[in-house]
N, C-alpha and C positions, 0 to 999 in steps of 0.2 A: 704381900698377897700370899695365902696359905696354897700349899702343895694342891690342896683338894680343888683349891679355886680354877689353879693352874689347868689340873685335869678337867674338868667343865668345860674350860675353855675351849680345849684343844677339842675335845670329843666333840661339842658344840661345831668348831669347826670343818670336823670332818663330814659330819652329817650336811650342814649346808653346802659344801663344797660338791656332794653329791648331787646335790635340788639345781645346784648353778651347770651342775654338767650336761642335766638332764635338759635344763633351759637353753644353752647353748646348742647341744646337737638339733633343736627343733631349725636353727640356719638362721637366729633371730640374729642383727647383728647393727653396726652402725658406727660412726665416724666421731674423731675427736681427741685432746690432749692434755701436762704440767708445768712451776719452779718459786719458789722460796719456803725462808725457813719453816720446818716443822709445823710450826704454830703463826706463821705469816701464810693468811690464807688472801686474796684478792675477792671484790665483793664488785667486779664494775662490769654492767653489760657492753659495753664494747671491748673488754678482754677476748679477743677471739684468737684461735690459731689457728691461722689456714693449714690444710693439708696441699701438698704440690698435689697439682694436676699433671699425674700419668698417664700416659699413651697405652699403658697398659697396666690394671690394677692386679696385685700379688697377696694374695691373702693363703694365712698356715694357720693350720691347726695346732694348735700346743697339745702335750702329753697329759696336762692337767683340765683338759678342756676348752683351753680359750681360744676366741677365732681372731686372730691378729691383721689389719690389714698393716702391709708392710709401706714404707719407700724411706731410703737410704739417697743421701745429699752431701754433695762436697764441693768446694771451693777452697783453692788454695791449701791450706793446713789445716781447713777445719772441715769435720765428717759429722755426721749422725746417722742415724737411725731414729725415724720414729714408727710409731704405731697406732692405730685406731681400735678400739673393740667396745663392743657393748660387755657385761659384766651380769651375773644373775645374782639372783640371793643368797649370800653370804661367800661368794665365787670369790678370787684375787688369789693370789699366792701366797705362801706360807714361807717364813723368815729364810734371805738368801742373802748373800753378799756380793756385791759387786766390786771388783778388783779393776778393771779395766776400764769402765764407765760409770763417770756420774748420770745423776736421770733424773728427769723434769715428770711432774704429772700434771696435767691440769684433767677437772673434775668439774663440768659443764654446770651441771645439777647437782654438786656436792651427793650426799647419803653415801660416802666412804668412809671407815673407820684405818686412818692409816699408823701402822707403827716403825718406829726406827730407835736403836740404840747412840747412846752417847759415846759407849766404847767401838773403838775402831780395833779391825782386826787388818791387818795390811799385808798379810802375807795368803797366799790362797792355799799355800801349804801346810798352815797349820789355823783352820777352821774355828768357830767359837763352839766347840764342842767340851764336855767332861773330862773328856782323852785327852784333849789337845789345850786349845788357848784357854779354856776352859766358857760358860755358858755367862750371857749377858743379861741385864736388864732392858725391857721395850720400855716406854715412853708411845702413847696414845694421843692422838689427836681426831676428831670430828669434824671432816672437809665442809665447808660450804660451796652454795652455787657459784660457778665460777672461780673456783680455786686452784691456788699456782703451789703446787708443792716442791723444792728441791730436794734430792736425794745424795748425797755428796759420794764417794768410794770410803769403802771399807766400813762402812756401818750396815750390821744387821737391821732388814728393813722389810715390808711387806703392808700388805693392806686386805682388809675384806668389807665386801658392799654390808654394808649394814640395814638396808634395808628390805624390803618383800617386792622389789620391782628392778629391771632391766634398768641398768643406769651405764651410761657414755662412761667413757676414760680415754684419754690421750696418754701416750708416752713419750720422752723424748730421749736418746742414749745418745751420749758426745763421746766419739774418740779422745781419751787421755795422749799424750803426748808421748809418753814416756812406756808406751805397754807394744806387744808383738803386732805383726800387721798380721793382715788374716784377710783370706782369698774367698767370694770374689768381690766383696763390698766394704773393705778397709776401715769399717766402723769399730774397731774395739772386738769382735767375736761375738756380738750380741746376736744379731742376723741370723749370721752363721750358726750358733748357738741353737736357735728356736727352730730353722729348718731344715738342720740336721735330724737333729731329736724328735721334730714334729712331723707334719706330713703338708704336704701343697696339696690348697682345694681349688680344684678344677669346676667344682660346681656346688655351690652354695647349696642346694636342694641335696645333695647327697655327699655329707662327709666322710671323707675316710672313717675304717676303722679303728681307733688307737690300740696296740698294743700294749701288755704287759712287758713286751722288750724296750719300748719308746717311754711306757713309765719308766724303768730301771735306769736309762739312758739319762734322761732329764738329770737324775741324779749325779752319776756313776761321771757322765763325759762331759760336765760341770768345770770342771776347774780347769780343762783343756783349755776353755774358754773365758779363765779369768771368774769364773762365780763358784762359789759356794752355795749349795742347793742342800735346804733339811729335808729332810725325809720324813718327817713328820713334826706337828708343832714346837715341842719342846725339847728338840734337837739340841736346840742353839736359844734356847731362854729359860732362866731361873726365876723374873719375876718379872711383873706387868704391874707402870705406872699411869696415870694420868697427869700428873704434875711434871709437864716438860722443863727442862733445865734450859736456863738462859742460853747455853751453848747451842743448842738442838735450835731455839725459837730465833737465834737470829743471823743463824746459815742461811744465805743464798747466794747465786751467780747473776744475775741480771744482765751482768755484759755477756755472758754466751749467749743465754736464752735471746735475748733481743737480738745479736748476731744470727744467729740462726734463723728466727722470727722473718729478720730481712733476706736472708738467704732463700727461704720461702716465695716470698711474697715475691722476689725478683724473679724466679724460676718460674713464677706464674704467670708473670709479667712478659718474659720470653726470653730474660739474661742470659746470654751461651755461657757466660763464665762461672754460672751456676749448674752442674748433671744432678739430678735425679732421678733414680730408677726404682 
């Protein structure tokens, strides 16, 4: 893909990402979740994931727009974080890395265009930047309804609504075994991550204001937290495929996600041995 194409894209992206901001502060918003490979999408309507039912609902405002409802889940040695958000036109994030947490999407209504690289970058200290690890190749894929996306650590990865309408996205973030703990919801620093940097909305009908410091932040206090955040589209990419590599299409976890699935469903159910908040 030529330089030129490159740039299209990226400007492309900036302009829609502004139309999803504008759609988002209207307070339009809604509920819902991902996992497998790349190019292993799910097409069955009884794929559902419940959300726990909280006694009390927490929703943040992200620095780039997005209204996230939160609740964080643990049993025994296993954590998450998930998240619910509606998404505007051409809205989602732009290529970051996750160090600390793999992550599930599921895509109710599919019209996501998501990307992820083949090369892993495993250290948070040296970035897939010029400077540094140097810039990777994305790999594309087009979600359909009901689709389970995994997202594994250390691959540059992101997605944008492709479409002209407000579409559902689930997230799901697992504590990795092996990374820092992080106060007050033991998930990995995802949480922590997006509520630090973003703002708590107390009332839907009127969001906070974002600052220009809470953009900067997104970026800047990133790797405190195990991710890698571009600053702009082609940070952290050299070229854009459609032709996913058998490695990318046939990554997935199915025994966390289903673990977790039931971890849900049990907390819904009334299992004490299951917290979520």
């Amino acid at each position: 893909m030529s330089q030129s194409r490159l740039t299209q894209i990226a400007k492309k992206s900036i302009v829609l990402k502004l139309i999803s901001f504008f759609l988002v502060t209207l307070g339009i918003l809604g509920l819902l979740f991902a996992s497998k490979g790349i190019a292993q999408v799910a097409n069955k309507d009884t794929m559902i994931i419940p959300f726990p039912n909280l006694a009390k609902e927490s929703y943040t405002l992200t620095p780039v727009g997005e209204i996230f409802k939160f609740a964080t889940c643990t049993r025994k040695d296993l954590t998450f974080t998930m998240s619910s958000a509606m998404i505007g036109p051409g809205g989602g994030p732009i290529p970051h890395v996750h160090h600390y947490t793999p992550e599930w999407f599921w895509t109710p209504k599919g019209g996501y265009e998501l990307f992820e690289s083949e090369q892993e970058f495993p250290s948070v200290n040296n970035p897939p930047t010029a400077e540094a690890a140097g810039k990777t190749k994305i790999y594309t894929v087009q979600t359909k309804p009901n689709g389970i996306i995994y997202g594994p650590r250390f691959h540059v990865h992101g997605f944008t609504n492709a479409t002209n309408e407000m579409l559902p996205i689930t997230f799901i973030w697992m504590r990795a075994n092996d990374v820092p703990d992080f106060l007050p919801y033991h998930d990995g620093g995802i949480r922590e991550y997006f509520e630090e940097t973003g703002f708590k909305i107390d009332d839907l009908n009127k969001l906070p204001e974002i600052t220009n410091a809470s953009r900067a932040a997104f970026a800047t206090d990133a790797p405190k937290y195990g991710i890698n955040q571009s600053t702009f589209f082609l940070q952290y990419v050299k070229e854009i495929s459609d032709k996913i590599p058998t490695s990318l299409a046939t990554m997935k976890d199915d025994q966390n996600l289903n673990a977790m699935i039931k971890m849900i469903e049990d907390f819904n159910s009334g299992d004490k041995s299951v917290s979520c908040i």
